[in-house]
C-alpha positions as a Markdown table, in Angstrom:
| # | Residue | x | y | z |
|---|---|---|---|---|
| 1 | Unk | 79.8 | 54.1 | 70.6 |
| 2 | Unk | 80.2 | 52.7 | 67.4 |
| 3 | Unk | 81.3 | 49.3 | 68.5 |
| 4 | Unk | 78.0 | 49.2 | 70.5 |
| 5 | Unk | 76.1 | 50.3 | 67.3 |
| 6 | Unk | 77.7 | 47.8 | 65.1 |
| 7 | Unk | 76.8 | 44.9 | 67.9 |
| 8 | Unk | 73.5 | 46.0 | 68.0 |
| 9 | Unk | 72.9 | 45.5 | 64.2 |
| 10 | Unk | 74.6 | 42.3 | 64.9 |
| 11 | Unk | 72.5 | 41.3 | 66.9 |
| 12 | Unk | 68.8 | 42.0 | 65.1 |
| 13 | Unk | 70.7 | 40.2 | 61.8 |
| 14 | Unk | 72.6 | 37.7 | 62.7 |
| 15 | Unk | 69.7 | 37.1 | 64.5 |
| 16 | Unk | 67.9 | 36.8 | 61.6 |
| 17 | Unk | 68.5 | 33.2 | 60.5 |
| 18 | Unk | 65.1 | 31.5 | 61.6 |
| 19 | Unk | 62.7 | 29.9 | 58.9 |
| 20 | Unk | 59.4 | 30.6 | 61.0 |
| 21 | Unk | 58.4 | 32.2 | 63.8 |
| 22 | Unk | 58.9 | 30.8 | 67.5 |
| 23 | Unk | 55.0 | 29.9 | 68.0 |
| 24 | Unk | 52.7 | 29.1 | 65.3 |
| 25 | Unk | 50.5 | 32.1 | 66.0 |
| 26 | Unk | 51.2 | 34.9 | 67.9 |
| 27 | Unk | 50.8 | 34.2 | 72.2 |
| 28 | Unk | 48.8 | 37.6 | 72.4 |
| 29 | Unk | 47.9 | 41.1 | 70.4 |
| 30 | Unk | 49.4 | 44.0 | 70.3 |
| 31 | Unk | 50.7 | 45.8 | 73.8 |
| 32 | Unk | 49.9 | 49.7 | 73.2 |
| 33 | Unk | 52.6 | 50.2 | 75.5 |
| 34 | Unk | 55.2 | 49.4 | 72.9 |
| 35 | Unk | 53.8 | 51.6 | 70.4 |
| 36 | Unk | 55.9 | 54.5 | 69.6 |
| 37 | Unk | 59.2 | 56.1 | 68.8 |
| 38 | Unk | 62.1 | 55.0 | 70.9 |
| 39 | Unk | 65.5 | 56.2 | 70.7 |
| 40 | Unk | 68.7 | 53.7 | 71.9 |
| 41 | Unk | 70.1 | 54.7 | 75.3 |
| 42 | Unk | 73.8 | 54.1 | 74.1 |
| 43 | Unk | 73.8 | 55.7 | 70.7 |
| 44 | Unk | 70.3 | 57.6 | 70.1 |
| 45 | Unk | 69.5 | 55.1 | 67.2 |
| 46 | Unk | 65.7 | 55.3 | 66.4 |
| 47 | Unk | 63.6 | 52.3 | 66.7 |
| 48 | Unk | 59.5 | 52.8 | 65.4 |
| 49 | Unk | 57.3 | 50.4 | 66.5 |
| 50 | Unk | 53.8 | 50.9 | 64.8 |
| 51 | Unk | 50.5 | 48.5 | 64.7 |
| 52 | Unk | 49.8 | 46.7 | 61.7 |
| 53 | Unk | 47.1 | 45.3 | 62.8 |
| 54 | Unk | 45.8 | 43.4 | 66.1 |
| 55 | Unk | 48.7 | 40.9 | 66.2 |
| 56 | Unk | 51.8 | 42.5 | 64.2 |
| 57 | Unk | 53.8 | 45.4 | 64.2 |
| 58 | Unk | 55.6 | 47.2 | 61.8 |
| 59 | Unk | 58.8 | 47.6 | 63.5 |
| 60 | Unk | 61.7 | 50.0 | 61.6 |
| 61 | Unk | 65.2 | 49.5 | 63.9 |
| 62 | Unk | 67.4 | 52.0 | 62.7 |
| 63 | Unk | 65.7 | 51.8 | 59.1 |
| 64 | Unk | 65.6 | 47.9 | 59.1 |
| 65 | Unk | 61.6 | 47.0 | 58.7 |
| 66 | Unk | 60.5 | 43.7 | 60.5 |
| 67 | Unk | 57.0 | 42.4 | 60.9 |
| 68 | Unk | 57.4 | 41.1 | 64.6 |
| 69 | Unk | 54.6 | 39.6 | 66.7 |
| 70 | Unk | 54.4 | 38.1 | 70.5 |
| 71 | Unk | 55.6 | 34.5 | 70.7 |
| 72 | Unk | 55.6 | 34.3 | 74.9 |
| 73 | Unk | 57.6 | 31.1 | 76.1 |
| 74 | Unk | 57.3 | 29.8 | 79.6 |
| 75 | Unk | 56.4 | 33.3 | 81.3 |
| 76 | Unk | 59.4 | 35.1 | 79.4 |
| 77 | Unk | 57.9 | 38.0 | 76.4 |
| 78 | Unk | 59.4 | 37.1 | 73.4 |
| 79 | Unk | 58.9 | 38.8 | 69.7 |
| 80 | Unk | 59.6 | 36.8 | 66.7 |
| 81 | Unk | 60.4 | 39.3 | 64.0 |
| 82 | Unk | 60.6 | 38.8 | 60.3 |
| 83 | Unk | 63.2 | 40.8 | 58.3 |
| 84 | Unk | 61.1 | 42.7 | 55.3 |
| 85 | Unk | 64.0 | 44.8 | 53.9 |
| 86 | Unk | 65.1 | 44.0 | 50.7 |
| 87 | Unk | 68.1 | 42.2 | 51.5 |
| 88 | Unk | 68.9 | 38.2 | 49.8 |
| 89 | Unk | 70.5 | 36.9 | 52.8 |
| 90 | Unk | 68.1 | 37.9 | 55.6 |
| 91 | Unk | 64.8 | 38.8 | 53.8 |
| 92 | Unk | 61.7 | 36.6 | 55.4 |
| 93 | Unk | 63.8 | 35.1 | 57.8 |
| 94 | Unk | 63.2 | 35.7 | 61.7 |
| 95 | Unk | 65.2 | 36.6 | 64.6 |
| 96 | Unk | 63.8 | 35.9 | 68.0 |
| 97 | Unk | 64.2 | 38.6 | 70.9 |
| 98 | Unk | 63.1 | 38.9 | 74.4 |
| 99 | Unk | 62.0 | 42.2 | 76.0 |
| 100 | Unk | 60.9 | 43.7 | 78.7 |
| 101 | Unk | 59.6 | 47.3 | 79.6 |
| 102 | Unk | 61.1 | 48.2 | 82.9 |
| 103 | Unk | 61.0 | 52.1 | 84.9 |
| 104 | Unk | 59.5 | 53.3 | 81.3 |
| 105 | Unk | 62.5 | 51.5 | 79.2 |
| 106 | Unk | 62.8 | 49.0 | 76.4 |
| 107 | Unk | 64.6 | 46.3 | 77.1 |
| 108 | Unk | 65.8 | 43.5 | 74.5 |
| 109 | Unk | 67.9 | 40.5 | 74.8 |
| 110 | Unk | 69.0 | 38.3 | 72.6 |
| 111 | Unk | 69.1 | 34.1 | 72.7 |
| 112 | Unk | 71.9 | 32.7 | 74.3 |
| 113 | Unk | 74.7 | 31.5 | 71.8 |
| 114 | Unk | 74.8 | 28.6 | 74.2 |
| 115 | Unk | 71.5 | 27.1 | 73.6 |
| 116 | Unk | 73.2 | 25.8 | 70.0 |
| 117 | Unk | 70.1 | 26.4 | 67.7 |
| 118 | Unk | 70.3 | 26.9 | 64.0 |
| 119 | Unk | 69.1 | 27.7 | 60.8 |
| 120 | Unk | 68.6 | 23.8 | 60.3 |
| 121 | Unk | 66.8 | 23.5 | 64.1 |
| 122 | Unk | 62.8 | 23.1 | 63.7 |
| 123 | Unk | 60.4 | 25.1 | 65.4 |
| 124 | Unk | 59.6 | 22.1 | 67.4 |
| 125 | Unk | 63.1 | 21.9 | 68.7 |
| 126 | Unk | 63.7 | 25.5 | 68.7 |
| 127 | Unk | 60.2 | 26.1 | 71.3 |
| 128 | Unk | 61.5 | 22.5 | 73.1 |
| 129 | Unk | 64.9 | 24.0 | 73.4 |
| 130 | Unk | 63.9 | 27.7 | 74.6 |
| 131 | Unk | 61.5 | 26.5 | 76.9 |
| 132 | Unk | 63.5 | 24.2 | 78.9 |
| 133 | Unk | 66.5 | 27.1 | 78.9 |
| 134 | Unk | 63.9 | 29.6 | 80.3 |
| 135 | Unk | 63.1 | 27.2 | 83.2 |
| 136 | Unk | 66.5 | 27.0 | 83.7 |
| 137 | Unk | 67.5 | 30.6 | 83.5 |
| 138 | Unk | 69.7 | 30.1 | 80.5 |
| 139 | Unk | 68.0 | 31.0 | 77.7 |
| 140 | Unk | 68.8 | 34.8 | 77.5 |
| 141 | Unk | 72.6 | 35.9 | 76.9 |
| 142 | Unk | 73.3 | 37.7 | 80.1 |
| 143 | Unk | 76.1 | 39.8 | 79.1 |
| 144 | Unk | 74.5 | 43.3 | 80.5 |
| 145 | Unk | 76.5 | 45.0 | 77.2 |
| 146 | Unk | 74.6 | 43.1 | 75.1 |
| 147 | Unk | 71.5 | 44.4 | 76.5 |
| 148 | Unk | 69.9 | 46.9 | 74.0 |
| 149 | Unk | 68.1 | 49.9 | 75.9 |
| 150 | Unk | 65.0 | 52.2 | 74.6 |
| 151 | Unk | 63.3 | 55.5 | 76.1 |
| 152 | Unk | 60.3 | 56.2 | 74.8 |
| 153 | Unk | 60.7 | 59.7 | 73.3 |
| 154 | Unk | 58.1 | 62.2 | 74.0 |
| 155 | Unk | 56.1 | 64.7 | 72.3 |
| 156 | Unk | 57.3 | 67.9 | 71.8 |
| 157 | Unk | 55.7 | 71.3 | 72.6 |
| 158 | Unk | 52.9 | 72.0 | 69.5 |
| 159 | Unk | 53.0 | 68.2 | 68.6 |
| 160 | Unk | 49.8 | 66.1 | 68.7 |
| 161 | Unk | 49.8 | 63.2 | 70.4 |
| 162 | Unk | 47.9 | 59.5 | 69.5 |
């Protein structure tokens, strides 16, 4: 359990070494659906994903802020998420994750370590690169233990819902 837990952080920062978002503006607004607490399927870690306004969310993984938005690509739902915490080597830079709700669960994914992209890549090459990997089926690592699972948790008894 704590192997997975240290992956998952792994993921989300060393993720994080992107100078700008995937798209130039975000692909679409904010899907209610993702709104919420969630709690990890492997290890119960909490993930908060709030509105911050009609394009952005706050999202707090495991006390980690980001500002994330929808950068779709060639059918497949991506977020590009900019680390807010205070932290010199990761602050403002993005990570890129895809995700998918499936049976009531978050799903995320991260790039494939394959596709070779960088901290030096441009967002031209970077949007080039993923799109053609997506047509291809490549662009997602497809290790199922590197998949990162959510429920949705629910209200409990005297709690108001929004």
């Amino acid at each position: 359990m704590k192997k997975l837990l240290i992956l998952t952080a792994l993921l989300l920062c060393a993720g994080c070494k992107f100078q700008s978002p995937l798209t130039e503006k975000p692909t679409r607004g904010v899907d209610p659906s993702l709104l919420g607490s969630w709690f990890s399927l492997s290890d119960g870690r909490p993930l908060d994903v709030y509105q911050l306004n009609s394009e952005e969310y706050v999202v707090v993984d495991n006390g980690v802020p980001y500002i994330c938005s929808h950068s779709d690509l060639a059918g497949t739902n991506f977020v590009s998420c900019r680390q807010i915490k205070n932290d010199k080597e990761y602050y403002g830079k993005y990570a890129y994750m895809a995700y998918q709700i499936d049976h009531g669960d978050l799903i995320l994914k991260s790039l494939s370590d394959s596709l070779g992209l960088s901290e030096k890549s441009s967002p031209a090459q970077i949007r080039q690169t993923l799109e053609e990997a997506v047509k291809k089926g490549n662009a997602l690592d497809t290790n199922p233990e590197h998949e990162i699972r959510f429920k949705k948790k629910t209200a409990s008894a005297g709690e108001v819902r929004s």
